[in-house]
N, C-alpha and C positions, 0 to 999 in steps of 0.2 A: 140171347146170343147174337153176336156182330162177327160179321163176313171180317177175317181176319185176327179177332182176339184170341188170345191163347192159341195163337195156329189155325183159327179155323177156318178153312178154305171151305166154298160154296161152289157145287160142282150144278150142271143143268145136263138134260136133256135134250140131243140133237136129230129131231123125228122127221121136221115140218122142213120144207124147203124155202120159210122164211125163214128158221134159224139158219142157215146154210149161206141164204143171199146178205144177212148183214149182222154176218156175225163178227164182223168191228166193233157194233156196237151192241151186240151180246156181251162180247169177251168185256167191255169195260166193265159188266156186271157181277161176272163170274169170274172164278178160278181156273174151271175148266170144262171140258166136255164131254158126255160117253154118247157117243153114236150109236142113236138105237135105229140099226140097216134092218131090220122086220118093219118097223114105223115107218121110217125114213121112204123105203122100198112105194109103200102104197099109194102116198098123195105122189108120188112123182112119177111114177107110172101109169097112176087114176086106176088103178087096179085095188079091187076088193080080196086078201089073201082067203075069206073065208065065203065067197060067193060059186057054187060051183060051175056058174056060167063064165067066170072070165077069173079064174084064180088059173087057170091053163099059160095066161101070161104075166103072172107073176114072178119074177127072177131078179134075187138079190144081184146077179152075176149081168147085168142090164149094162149096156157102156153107160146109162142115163145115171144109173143108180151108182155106179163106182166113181163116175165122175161128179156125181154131187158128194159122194164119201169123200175125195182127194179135196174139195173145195173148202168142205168143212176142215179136214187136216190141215190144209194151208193154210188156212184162217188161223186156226188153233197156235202153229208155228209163227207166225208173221205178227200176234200179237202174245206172244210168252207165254200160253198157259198152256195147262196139259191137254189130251184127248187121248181117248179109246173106244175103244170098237166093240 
């Protein structure tokens, strides 16, 4: 299978807040993107969701965390392909 034969679009995963910072050059890769905000949430807060000492400041709802979700969407937008959440 080839990214594009018979339709076939090649979608990725958006966890890491390297995909986020340069995803210009993601998108030349892919089709598109599904934002995964439980992933995404942990490296960018340094927060362990499953640690009972500091999962207390774990929050998807973070301006850090929503603002790296819009950067991704913008990315997503500004080079033509899809994304979800």
């Amino acid at each position: 299978l080839r990214r594009g034969e018979n339709g076939l679009k090649v979608f990725a995963m958006c966890e890491i807040p390297n995909n986020v910072i340069l995803i210009d050059e993601f998108a030349k890769r892919f089709d598109g993107f599904s934002i995964g905000s439980n992933d995404l949430t942990q490296p960018t807060l340094g927060v362990d969701r499953d640690s009972e000492i500091v999962a207390f400041d774990y929050d998807e709802r973070d301006e850090g965390v929503k603002e790296m979700i819009r950067l991704a969407v913008d990315g997503c937008r500004r080079n033509g392909i899809h994304s979800g959440l």
